[in-house]
Steps between C-alpha positions, in 0.01 A plus 500: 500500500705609779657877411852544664518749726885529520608786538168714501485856489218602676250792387510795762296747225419486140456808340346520129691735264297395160166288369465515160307248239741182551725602784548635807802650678521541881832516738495263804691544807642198632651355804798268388603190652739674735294744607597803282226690272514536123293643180387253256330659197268215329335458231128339489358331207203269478646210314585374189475203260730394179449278272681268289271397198692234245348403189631200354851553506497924573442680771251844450672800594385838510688795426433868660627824581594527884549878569681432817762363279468744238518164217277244382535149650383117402331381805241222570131587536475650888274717680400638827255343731140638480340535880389173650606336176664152518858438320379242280214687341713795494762318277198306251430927513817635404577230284173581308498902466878462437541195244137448365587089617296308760605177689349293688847263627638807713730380797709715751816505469639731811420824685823752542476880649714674277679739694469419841729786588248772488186313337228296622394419120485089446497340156298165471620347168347215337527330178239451230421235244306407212422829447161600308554851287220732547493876474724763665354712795735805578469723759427866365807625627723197349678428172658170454618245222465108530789319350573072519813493527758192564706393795794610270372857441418513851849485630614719233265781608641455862878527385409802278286660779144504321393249808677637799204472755507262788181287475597455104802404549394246760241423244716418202758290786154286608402379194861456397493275816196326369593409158809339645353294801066510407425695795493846626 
């Protein structure tokens, strides 16, 4: 894949501000296309992966507190790249410790950074089928509830806020897509 390079802003000095567990902070100066300097204050994150489990006719949802937000939300199952760890295995992880199901028919669906603003952090989504329920494996530090719920209650939650993230809302939008045309 060829990256565009229009417009570049090239990196004159990066200085790192924070490094904590999952992110990093640093402020780059940059050289702008005509010539000027500016600050850009980004965000580094390893990677993510969502993903979209449906069970017959439901989709498995998770619901959690997110402090930055100060509420609980419905999401999908999601998680943070380990180090060195592939996306795929990552989501048949998360999907696991998150849901209790296993799949073996997992396909990707897309790859999105979610803030490209100020954030490196990329989202590779895929959907899973034919789940198989096992058992539950939370992280020590996270409290969740699985729900099934329909494509209905799904756009309900998003018009009364209780899904208001971007990768579930692309979620619930993708498999909308796919139970109108078969493919996602």
């Amino acid at each position: 894949m060829t990256l565009n390079k229009k417009f570049e802003e090239i990196t004159l000095s990066s200085e790192p501000i924070f490094k904590g567990r999952v992110i990093s902070l640093q402020v780059d100066t940059v050289q702008l296309p005509n010539g000027e300097q500016a600050k850009r204050e980004i965000v580094k994150h390893p990677g993510a992966v969502a993903v979209i489990p449906l069970l017959d006719d439901k989709m498995i949802v998770v619901e959690q507190y997110r402090k930055p937000l100060e509420k609980s939300q419905v999401e999908i199952p999601a998680g943070k790249l380990d180090e060195g760890e592939e996306p795929l295995q990552a989501a048949l992880r998360e999907l696991e410790e998150e849901t209790g199901y296993r799949s073996e028919h997992v396909k990707h669906v897309s790859s999105f950074y979610t803030s490209p603003g100020f954030a490196d952090e990329i989202v590779h989504l895929y959907v899973a089928e034919q789940l198989i329920k096992g058992e539950i494996h939370l992280d020590e530090d996270e409290f969740l509830e699985c729900e099934a719920i329909t494509l209905e209650e799904a756009q309900r939650y998003i018009h009364e806020g209780r899904i208001s993230d971007a990768k579930t809302i692309l979620a619930v939008y993708a498999w909308q897509l796919y139970k109108l045309t078969g493919k996602i």
